[in-house]
C-alpha positions in Angstrom: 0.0 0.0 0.0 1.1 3.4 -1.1 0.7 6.0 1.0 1.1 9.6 0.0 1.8 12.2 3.3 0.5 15.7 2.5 1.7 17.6 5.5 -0.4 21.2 6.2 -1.9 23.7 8.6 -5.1 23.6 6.7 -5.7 26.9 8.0 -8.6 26.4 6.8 -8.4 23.9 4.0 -9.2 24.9 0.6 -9.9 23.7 -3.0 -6.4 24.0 -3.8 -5.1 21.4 -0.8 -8.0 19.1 -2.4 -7.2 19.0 -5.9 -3.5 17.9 -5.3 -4.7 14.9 -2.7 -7.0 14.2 -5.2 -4.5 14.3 -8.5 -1.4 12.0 -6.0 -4.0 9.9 -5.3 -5.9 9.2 -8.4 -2.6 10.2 -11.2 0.6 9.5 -9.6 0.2 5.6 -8.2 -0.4 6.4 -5.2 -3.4 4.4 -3.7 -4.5 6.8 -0.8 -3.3 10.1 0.4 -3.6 10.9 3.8 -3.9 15.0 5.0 -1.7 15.3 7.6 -2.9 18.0 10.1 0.2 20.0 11.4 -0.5 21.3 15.3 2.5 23.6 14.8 4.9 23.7 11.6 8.4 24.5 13.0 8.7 27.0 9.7 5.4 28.8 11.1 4.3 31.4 13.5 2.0 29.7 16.4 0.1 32.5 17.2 -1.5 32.7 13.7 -2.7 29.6 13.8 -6.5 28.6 13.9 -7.1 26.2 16.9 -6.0 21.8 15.7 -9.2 20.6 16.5 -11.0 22.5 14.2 -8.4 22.5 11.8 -9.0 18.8 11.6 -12.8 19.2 11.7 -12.4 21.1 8.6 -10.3 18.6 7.3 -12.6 16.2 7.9 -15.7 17.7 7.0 -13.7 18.5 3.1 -12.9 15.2 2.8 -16.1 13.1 3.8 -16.8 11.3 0.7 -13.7 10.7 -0.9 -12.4 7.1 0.0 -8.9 7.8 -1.1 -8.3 10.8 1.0 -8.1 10.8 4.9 -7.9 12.4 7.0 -4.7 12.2 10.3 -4.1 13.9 13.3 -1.1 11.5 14.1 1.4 14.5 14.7 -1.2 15.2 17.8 0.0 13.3 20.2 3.7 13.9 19.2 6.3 16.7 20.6 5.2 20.0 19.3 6.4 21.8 17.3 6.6 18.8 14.1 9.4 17.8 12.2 8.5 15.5 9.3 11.3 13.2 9.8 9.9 11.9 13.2 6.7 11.7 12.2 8.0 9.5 9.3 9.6 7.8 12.0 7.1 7.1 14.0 4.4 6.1 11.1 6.7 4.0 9.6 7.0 2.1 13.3 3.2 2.0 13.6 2.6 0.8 10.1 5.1 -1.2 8.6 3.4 -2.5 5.9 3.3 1.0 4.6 5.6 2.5 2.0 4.6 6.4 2.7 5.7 9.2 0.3 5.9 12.9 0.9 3.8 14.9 -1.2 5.3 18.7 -1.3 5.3 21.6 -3.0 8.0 23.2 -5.1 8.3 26.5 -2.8 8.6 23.7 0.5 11.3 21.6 -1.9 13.3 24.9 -2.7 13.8 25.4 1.2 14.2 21.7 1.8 17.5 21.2 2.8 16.8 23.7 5.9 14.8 20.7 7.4 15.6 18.5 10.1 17.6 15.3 8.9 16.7 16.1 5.4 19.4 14.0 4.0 17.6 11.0 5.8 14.3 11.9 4.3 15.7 11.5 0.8 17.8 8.1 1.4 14.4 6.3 2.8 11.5 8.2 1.2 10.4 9.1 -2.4 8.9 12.9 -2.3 6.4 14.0 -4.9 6.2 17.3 -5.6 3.9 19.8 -7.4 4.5 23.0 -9.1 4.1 26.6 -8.0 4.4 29.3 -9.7 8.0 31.0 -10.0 9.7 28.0 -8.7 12.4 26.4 -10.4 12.9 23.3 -9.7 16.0 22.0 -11.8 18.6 21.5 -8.7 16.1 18.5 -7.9 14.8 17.2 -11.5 17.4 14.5 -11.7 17.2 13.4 -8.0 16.6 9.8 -7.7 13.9 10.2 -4.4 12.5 13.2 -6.1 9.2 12.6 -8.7 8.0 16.0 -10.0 4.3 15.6 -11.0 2.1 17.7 -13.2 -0.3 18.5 -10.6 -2.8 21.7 -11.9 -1.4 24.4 -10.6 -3.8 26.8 -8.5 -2.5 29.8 -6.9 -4.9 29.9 -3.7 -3.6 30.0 -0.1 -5.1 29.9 3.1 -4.0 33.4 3.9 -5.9 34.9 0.8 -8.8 32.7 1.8 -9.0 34.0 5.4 -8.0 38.0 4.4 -11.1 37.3 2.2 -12.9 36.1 5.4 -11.9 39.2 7.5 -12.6 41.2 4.7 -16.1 39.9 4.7 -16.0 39.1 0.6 -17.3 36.0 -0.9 -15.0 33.0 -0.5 -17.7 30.4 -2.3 -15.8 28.1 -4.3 -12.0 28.5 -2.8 -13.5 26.5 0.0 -16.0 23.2 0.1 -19.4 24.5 1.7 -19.4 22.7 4.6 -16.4 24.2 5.5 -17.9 27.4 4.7 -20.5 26.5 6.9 -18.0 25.6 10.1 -16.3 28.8 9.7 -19.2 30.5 9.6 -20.9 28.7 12.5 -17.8 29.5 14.9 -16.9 33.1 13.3 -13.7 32.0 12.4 -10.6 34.5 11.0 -13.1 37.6 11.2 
């Protein structure tokens, strides 16, 4: 079983994060991709994060009815802030019948060797990345661990989605309804 790890804040989770799980999982060989709710990324400011637990609702609530996406809060119940590599680590221990993949983007890749035991990532891991625009990617294109996919490439973030919230304009579309719906219900990133 090949699983593909897309590591995020999902704060909150938009139609961008959904269309690359859904193009690793159904164009790339991958059989599921797993969404990999970050408490705290090491790269990221705390403080400007929306609360885990409904970061992972939200998750949850996107992902309902696809079978090949899930949905993991694994990094949880591990020392905060995350590094990948231990969470590799301590997946690969929990599921050994596993072969996990990182799924990235291009902007994460071009900062990559400022992570924790990166060099061990790439020996024992295969990392698919998607595009973004402006990034070039040709240190990496020859990389035996690396796989560059043409995932579509959509420039929507989190940020713009919740400026657009505190800005009170119509987010319809960057976000799956019932997300909408949560954000709305708890007055989130007004």
């Amino acid at each position: 079983m090949k699983t593909g790890l897309f590591f995020g804040s999902f704060n909150p989770i938009h139609t961008g994060h959904l269309v690359i799980a859904n193009y690793m999982a159904s164009f790339t060989g991958l059989d599921e991709v797993w969404l990999v709710v970050s408490p705290h990324n090491p790269l990221k400011n705390k403080s400007s994060l929306g609360n885990m637990y409904d970061r992972l609702e939200m998750a949850k609530l996107a992902t309902e009815n696809t079978p090949h996406i899930k949905v993991s809060d694994i990094e949880f119940g591990l020392p905060q802030p995350s590094y990948t590599i231990d969470t590799l680590t301590y997946l690969q221990e929990k599921y050994p019948g596993k072969q996990f993949v990182l799924i990235m983007g291009a902007d994460n890749l071009s900062s990559f060797k400022k992570w924790k035991n990166f060099e061990v990532i790439l020996k024992n891991y295969q990392i698919y990345v998607y595009p973004r625009p402006g990034i070039d990617l040709s240190e990496w294109k020859d990389h035996p661990a690396i796989v560059i996919t043409e995932t579509p490439q959509m420039d929507i973030s989190s940020t713009f989605i919740r400026k657009g919230i505190k800005e009170r304009r119509n987010v319809q579309f960057f976000v799956p309804d019932k997300v909408l719906d949560f954000i709305d219900s708890k007055n989130m990133y007004r």
